[in-house]
C-alpha positions, -999 to 999 in steps of 0.1 A, spaced: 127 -7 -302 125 -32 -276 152 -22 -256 139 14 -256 109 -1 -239 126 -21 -217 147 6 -208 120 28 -198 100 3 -180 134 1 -161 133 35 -155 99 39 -147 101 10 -116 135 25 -104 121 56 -88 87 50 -60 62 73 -79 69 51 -108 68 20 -90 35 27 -71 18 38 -95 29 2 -121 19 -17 -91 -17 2 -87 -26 -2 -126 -18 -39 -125 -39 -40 -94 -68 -26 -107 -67 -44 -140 -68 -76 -124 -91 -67 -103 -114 -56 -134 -103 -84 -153 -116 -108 -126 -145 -93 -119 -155 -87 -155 -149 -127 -159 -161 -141 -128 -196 -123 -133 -222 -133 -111 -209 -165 -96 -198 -163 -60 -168 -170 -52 -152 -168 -86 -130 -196 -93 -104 -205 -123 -91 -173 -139 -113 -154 -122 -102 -162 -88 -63 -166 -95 -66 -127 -110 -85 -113 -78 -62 -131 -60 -28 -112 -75 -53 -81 -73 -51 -84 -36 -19 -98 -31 -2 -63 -52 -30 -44 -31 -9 -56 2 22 -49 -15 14 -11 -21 -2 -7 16 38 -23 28 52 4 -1 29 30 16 45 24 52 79 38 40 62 68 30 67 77 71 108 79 65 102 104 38 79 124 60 97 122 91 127 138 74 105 168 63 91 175 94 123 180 113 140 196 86 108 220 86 114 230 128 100 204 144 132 197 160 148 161 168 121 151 191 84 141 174 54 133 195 43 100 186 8 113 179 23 131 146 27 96 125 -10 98 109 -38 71 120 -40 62 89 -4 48 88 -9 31 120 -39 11 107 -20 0 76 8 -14 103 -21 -30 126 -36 -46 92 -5 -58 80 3 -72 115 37 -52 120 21 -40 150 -7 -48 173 -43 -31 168 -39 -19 211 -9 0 201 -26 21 181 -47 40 207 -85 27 193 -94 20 231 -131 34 240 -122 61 268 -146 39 288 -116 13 289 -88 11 315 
C-alpha cells in the first residue's frame, strides 16, 4: 500500500503540471495554516511565522518554475511560423517582471521607463 503511494507521489512530481501544482497546495496550506494560527498578532512568530515563511519561500520557487515556462513557449511559436527570429517584445511582461523580482535581471531592462525619460 505504501509503495503504491509512494510510487504515485513519484509519479505525480516527475512531470511539471504535477510538480507545480504539489508545490502550489503546500503553499497555500501553509499559508492558511499560518495565518489561521498566527491570528491577530502582528508579525506572527513561532509556528506561525516558520509556516508563512516556507509559504513564501515555495511561492519563490514556483515564480523560478514559472520562468521555464518561456522554453516551452518559445518552441511553439516557431514551430507555429514565426520563424527563427522572435522580436524580443513577444516574451510576455509578465515573465519579465517575475525575472526583475527574482533579480535574474535588472528592473531597466524590462522597458518600465516613463516615455518622459531619456
Amino acid at each position: 500500500m505504501a509503495a503504491g503511494a509512494l510510487s504515485g507521489l513519484v509519479a505525480v512530481l516527475e512531470t511539471y503540471r504535477g510538480r507545480d501544482r504539489v508545490v502550489r497546495a503546500l503553499c497555500y496550506g501553509c499559508q492558511l495554516a499560518g495565518g489561521a494560527l498566527a491570528g491577530p498578532q502582528a508579525p506572527p512568530s513561532g509556528l506561525p511565522g516558520s509556516l508563512l515563511a516556507v509559504s513564501a519561500q515555495l511561492s519563490a520557487c514556483r515564480t523560478a518554475l514559472r520562468l521555464f515556462d518561456d522554453f516551452a513557449m518559445l518552441s511553439y511559436s516557431c514551430g507555429y511560423g514565426l520563424g527563427p527570429k522572435i522580436p524580443e517584445n513577444l516574451v510576455p511582461v509578465k515573465k519579465k517582471a517575475e525575472a526583475a523580482q527574482a533579480y535574474i535581471i535588472s528592473s531597466e531592462s524590462t522597458g518600465n521607463e516613463s516615455p518622459s525619460e531619456g
